[in-house]
ZAMARGU-4260 file (C-alpha; in steps of 0.2 Angstrom, whole numbers, plus 5000, padded with zeros to 4 digits):
<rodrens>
0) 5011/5128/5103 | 5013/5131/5084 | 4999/5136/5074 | 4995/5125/5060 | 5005/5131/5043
5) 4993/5140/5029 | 5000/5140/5012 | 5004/5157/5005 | 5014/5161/4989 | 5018/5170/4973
10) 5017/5157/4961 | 5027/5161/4943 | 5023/5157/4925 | 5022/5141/4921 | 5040/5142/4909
15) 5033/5141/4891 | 5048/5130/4888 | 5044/5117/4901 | 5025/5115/4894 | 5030/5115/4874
20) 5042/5101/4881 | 5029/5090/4892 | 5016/5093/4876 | 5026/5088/4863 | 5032/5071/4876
25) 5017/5071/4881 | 5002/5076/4867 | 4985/5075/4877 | 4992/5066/4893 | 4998/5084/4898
30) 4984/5093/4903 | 4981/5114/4906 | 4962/5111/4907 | 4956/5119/4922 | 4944/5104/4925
35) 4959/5092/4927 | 4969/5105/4936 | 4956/5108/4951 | 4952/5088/4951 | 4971/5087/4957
40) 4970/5102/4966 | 4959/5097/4980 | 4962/5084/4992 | 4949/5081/5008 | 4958/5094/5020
45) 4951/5113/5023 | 4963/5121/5013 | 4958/5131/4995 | 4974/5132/4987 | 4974/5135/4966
50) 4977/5119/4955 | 4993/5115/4948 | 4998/5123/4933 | 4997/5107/4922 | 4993/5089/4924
55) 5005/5077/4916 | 4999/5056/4918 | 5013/5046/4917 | 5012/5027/4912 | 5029/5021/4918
60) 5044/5024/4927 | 5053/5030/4912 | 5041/5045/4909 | 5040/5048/4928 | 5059/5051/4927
65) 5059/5060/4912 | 5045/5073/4919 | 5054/5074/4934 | 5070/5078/4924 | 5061/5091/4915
70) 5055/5101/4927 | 5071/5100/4938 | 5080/5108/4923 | 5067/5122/4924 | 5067/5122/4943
75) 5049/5118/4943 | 5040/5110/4958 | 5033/5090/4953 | 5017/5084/4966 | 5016/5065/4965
80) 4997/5059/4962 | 4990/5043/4967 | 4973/5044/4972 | 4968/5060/4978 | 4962/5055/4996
85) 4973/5063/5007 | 4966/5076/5023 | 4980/5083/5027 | 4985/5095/5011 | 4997/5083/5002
90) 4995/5085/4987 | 4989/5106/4985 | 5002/5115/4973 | 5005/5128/4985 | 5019/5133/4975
95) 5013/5129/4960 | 5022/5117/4944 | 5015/5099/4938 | 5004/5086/4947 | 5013/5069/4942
100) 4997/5058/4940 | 5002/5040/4943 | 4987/5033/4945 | 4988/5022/4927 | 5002/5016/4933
105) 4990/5000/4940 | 4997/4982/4937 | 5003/4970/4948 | 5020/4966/4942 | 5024/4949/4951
110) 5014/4940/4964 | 5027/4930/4974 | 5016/4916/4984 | 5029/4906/4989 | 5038/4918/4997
115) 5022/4929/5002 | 5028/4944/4994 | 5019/4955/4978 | 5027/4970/4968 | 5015/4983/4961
120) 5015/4998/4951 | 5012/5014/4963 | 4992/5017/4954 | 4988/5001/4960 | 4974/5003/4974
125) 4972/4991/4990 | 4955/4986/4984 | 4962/4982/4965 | 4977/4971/4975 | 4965/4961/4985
130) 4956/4957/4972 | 4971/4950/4961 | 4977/4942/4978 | 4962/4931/4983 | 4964/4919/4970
135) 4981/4914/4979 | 4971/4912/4996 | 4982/4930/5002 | 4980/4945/5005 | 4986/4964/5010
140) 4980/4971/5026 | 4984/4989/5027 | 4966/4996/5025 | 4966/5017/5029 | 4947/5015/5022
145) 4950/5025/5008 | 4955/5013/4992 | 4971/5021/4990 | 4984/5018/4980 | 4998/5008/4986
150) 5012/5024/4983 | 5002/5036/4992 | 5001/5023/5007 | 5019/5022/5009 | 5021/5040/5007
155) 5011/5044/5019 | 5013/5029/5029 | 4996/5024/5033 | 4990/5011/5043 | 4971/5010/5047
160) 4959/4995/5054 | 4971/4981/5053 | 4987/4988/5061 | 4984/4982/5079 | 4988/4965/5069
165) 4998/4965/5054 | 5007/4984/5058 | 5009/4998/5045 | 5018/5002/5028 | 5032/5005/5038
170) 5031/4985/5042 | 5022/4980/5026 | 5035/4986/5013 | 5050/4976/5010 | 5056/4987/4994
175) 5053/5001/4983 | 5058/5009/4966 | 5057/5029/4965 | 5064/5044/4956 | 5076/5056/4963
180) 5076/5072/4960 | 5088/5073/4948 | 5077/5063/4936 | 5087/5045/4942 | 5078/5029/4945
185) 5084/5023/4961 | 5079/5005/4970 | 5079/5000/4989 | 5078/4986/5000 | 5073/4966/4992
190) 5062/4954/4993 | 5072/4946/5008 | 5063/4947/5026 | 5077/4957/5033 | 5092/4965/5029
195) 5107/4974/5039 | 5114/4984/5021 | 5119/5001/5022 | 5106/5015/5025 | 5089/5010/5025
200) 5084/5020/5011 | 5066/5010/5011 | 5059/5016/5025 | 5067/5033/5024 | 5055/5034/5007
205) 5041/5028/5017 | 5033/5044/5027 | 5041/5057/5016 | 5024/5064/5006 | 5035/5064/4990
210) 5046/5077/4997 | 5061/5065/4993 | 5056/5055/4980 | 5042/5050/4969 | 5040/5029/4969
215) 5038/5021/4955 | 5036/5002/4962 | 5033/4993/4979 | 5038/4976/4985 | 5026/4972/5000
220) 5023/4959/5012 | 5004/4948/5011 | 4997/4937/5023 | 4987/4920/5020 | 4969/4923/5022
225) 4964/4918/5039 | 4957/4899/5041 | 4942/4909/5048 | 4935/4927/5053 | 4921/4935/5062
230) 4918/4951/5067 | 4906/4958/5081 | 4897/4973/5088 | 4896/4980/5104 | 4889/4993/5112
235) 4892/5003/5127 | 4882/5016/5141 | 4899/5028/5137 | 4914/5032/5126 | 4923/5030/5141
240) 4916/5012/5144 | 4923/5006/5124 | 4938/5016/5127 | 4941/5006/5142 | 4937/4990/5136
245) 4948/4990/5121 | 4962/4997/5131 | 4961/4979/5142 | 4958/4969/5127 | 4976/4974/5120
250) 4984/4974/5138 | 4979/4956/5140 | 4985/4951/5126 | 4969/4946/5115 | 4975/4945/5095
255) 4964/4955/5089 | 4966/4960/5070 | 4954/4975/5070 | 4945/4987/5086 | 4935/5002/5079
260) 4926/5014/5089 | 4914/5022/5084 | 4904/5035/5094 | 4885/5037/5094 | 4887/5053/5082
265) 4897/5042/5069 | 4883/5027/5073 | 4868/5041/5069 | 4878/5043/5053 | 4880/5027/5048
270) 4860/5024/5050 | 4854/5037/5041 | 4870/5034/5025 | 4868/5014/5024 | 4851/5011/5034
275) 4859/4999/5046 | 4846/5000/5060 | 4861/5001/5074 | 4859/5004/5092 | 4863/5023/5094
280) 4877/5022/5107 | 4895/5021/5107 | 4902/5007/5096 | 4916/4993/5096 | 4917/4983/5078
285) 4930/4969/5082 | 4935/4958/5070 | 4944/4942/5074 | 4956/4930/5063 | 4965/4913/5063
290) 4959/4897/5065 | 4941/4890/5071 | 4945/4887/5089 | 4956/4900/5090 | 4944/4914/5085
295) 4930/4908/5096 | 4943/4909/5110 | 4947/4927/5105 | 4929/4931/5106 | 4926/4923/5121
300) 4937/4933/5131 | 4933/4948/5123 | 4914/4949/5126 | 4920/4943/5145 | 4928/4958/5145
305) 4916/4971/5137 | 4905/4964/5150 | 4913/4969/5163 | 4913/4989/5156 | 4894/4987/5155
310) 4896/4980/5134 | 4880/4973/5128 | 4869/4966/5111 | 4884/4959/5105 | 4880/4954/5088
315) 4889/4941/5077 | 4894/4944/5061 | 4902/4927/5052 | 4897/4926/5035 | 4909/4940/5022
320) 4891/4947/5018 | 4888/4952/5034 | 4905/4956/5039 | 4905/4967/5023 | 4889/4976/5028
325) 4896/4978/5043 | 4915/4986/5039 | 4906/4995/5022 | 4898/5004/5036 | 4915/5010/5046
330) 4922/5015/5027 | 4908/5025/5025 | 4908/5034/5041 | 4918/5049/5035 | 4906/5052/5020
335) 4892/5047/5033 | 4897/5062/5044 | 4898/5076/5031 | 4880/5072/5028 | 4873/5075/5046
340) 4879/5094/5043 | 4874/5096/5021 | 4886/5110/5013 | 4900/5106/5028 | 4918/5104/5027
345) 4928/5095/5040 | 4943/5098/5051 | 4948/5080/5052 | 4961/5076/5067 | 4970/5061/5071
350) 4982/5058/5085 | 4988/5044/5093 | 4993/5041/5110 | 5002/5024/5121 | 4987/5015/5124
355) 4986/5017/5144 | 4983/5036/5138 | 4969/5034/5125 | 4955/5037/5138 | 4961/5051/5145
360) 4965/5059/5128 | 4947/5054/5118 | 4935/5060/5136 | 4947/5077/5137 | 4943/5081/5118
365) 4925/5075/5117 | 4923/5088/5133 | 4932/5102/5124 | 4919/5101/5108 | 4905/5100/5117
370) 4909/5114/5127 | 4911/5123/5110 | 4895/5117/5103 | 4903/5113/5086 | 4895/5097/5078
375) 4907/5082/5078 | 4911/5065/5076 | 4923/5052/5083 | 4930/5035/5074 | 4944/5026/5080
380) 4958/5012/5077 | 4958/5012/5099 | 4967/4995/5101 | 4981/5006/5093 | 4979/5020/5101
385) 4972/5031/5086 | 4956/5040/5084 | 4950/5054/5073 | 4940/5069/5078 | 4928/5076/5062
390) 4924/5093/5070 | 4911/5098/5055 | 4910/5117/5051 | 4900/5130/5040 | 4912/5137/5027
395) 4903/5153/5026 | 4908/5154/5043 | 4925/5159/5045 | 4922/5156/5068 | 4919/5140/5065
400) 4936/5136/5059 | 4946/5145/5071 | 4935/5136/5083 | 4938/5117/5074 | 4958/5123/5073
405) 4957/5130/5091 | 4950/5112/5096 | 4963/5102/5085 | 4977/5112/5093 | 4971/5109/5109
410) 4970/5090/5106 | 4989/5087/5098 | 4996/5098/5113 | 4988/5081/5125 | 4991/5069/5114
415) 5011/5076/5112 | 5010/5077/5132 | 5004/5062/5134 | 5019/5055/5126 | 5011/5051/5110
420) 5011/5060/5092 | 5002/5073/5083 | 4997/5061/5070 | 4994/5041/5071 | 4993/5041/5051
425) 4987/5058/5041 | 5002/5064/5040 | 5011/5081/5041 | 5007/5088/5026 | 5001/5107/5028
430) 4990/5104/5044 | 5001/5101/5054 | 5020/5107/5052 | 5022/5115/5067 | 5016/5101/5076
435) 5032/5092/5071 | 5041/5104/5078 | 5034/5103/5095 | 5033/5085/5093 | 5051/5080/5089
440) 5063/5095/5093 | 5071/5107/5082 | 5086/5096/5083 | 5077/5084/5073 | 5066/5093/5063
445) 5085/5104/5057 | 5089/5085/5053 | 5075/5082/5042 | 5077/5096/5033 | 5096/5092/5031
450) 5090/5078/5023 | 5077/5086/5011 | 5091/5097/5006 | 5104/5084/5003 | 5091/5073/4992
455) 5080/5088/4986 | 5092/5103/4985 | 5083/5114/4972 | 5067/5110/4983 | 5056/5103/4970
460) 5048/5088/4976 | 5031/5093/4984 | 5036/5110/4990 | 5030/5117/5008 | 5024/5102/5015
465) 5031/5095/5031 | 5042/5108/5035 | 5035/5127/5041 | 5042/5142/5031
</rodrens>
């Protein structure tokens, strides 16, 4: 097994030449203040890593490829910025150069009803398109928790609650707009549903962490709002129990659009964060879509099922108030479980396994930390197969993260042998490059990086990331 990949390196000057340039293009929308620098120098991941050397906010594609032009004539890194919620290191200048700030890049360009389609700008965040969606009786169901922006998404190809339903970014985008590395302004894919031309350069984009490209535009799939929705919770005597019951749910068949676990350490969080009152045991939060009849069906079956894993206190949730309380709840649970452990940072670890495994690996892991006796939490997409592991440590203890990256190790080895992959949906970033390796082959990974090369071959888009070395 690979140890996770540390940054580590000699960063030079920034080129006074580059900067005079980017200022004088720029004026006050390129930044050397050292509060802006370490506000895009920090992500949610363990790592400390110096800021970048400036911060340039670009407000369109134009000055997106002319930053990107500049700074590939000086041979200077360029980190694309969205939101700043990635765990896995994605955006850290390990290397140094400019953080690309996107983020007032933020308007909906075209909202295609008809044809259930919408292209955005890359700033523009989930919660900022469902809001300019419902209106039209749509909207976009990729929810990683985090309001996100749409680029970062793709990049990184999230998924989060609703992909047992509606699928990923890698299903969701139709089309993008990015920059090259060159400074060029390329477009991929349509509005059509489908297409069978050339290369599909769309979903190579999608995944890559800005190590290809920066995007500059989306086209993305939305879905009519359901005709009805209700979500319920249920709790369980054991992990194992809620595991197991989500597992069947899925195997039968049941459309479920959304299947959390949360474990009694994330429920104890939750309390004591939003003052929700919930039983403290291990948690399913279900939600169910589609029409009036047909979600009372879903729900049916599925609290049969739960049943019959020892799944009680079912409680209903069908009004969006409730349902809102309810799922506000499930946002909050990372920032809910920083707090049970004040002054923590976290080792955050997802993986994601076929679904016949997901038992197996979640009860293996739960035994290794407690045998280690480092405080944890566990939330879960389970009727994908995805759960994360929060393994919360003292920074002024240096054991305790060996101990968490010992654990997270252990955990991707399973999840790899159990035929599954070292990460449902952080991403590669820095964590977890040599978990790729061991994953996919070097075979593949030489591929990858052919492909890096071919696209990036001064190496200047998000350097060190996804690849070792």
């Amino acid at each position: 097994m690979n140890a996770p990949a540390h940054p580590a390196a000699v960063v030079p000057p920034l080129p006074q030449e580059l900067l005079a340039a980017l200022q004088a293009e720029f004026g006050g929308r390129c930044s050397t203040a050292m509060a802006v620098r370490e506000q895009h120098g920090r992500d949610e991941s363990v790592f400390d890593v110096p800021p970048p050397q400036a911060v340039v906010f670009a407000e369109s594609e134009a000055e997106v490829a002319r930053v990107v032009a500049l700074c590939a004539a000086h041979r200077v890194p360029v980190i694309p910025y969205g939101a700043g919620s990635s765990l896995e290191g994605h955006l850290l200048a390990v290397r140094g150069g400019i953080s690309l700030d996107v983020s007032r890049m933020n308007q909906v360009l075209r909202i295609a009803a008809e044809d259930l389609t919408v292209t955005v700008q890359p700033g523009v965040t989930r919660k900022a398109l469902n809001e300019a969606l419902k209106h039209e009786g749509l909207f976009f169901p990729i929810d990683p928790g985090a309001d996100a922006s749409l680029a970062g998404m793709a990049a990184t190809r999230a998924s989060g609650t609703n992909a047992v339903r509606y699928g990923t970014m890698r299903e969701n985008v139709l089309g993008l707009r990015f920059v090259n590395a060159n400074g060029e302004i390329v477009r991929t894919g349509s509005r059509a549903k489908k297409s069978s031309a050339g290369y599909d350069l769309t979903r190579l984009l999608i995944g890559s962490e800005g190590t290809l490209g920066v995007i500059t535009e989306l086209t993305v799939k939305v879905h009519p709002l359901p005709e009805a929705v209700s979500a319920a919770i249920c709790f369980f005597p054991s992990i194992d129990a809620a595991v197991r019951t989500a597992m069947q749910v899925i195997q039968i068949g049941v459309p479920i659009a959304r299947c959390e676990l949360l474990d009694t350490n994330a429920i104890k969080a939750v309390n004591a964060h939003d003052r929700l009152g919930l039983k403290e045991e291990p948690m399913l939060l279900m939600e169910f879509h589609g029409s009036e009849a047909g979600v009372a069906e879903q729900a049916a079956v599925v609290q049969e099922v739960a049943a019959e894993y020892g799944g009680e206190a079912f409680e209903w949730a069908t009004t969006p108030e409730a349902r809102t309380r309810l799922w506000s709840a499930r946002h909050h649970a990372y920032l809910s479980g920083l707090q049970m452990r004040p002054g923590c940072r976290a080792v955050t670890t997802d993986t994601c396994v076929p679904i016949s495994r997901l038992a197996e690996n979640i009860n293996a892991s739960i035994d290794e930390v407690e045998a280690a006796g480092l405080p944890y939490f566990i939330v879960g997409h389970v009727g994908d197969g995805n759960f994360h592991m929060a393994y919360l440590l003292d920074p002024a203890r240096p054991e305790e993260l060996a101990t968490a990256e010992r654990l997270s190790a252990q955990m991707v080895a399973r999840a790899i042998a159990l035929e599954g992959t070292c990460t449902g949906e952080h991403g590669i970033g820095l964590h977890k490059q040599g978990f790729l390796l061991d994953e996919t082959g070097e075979e593949a990974v030489a591929v990858m990086r052919a492909v890096k090369a071919a696209l990036d071959p001064l190496g200047i888009l998000n350097p060190g990331k996804i690849f070792a070395g």
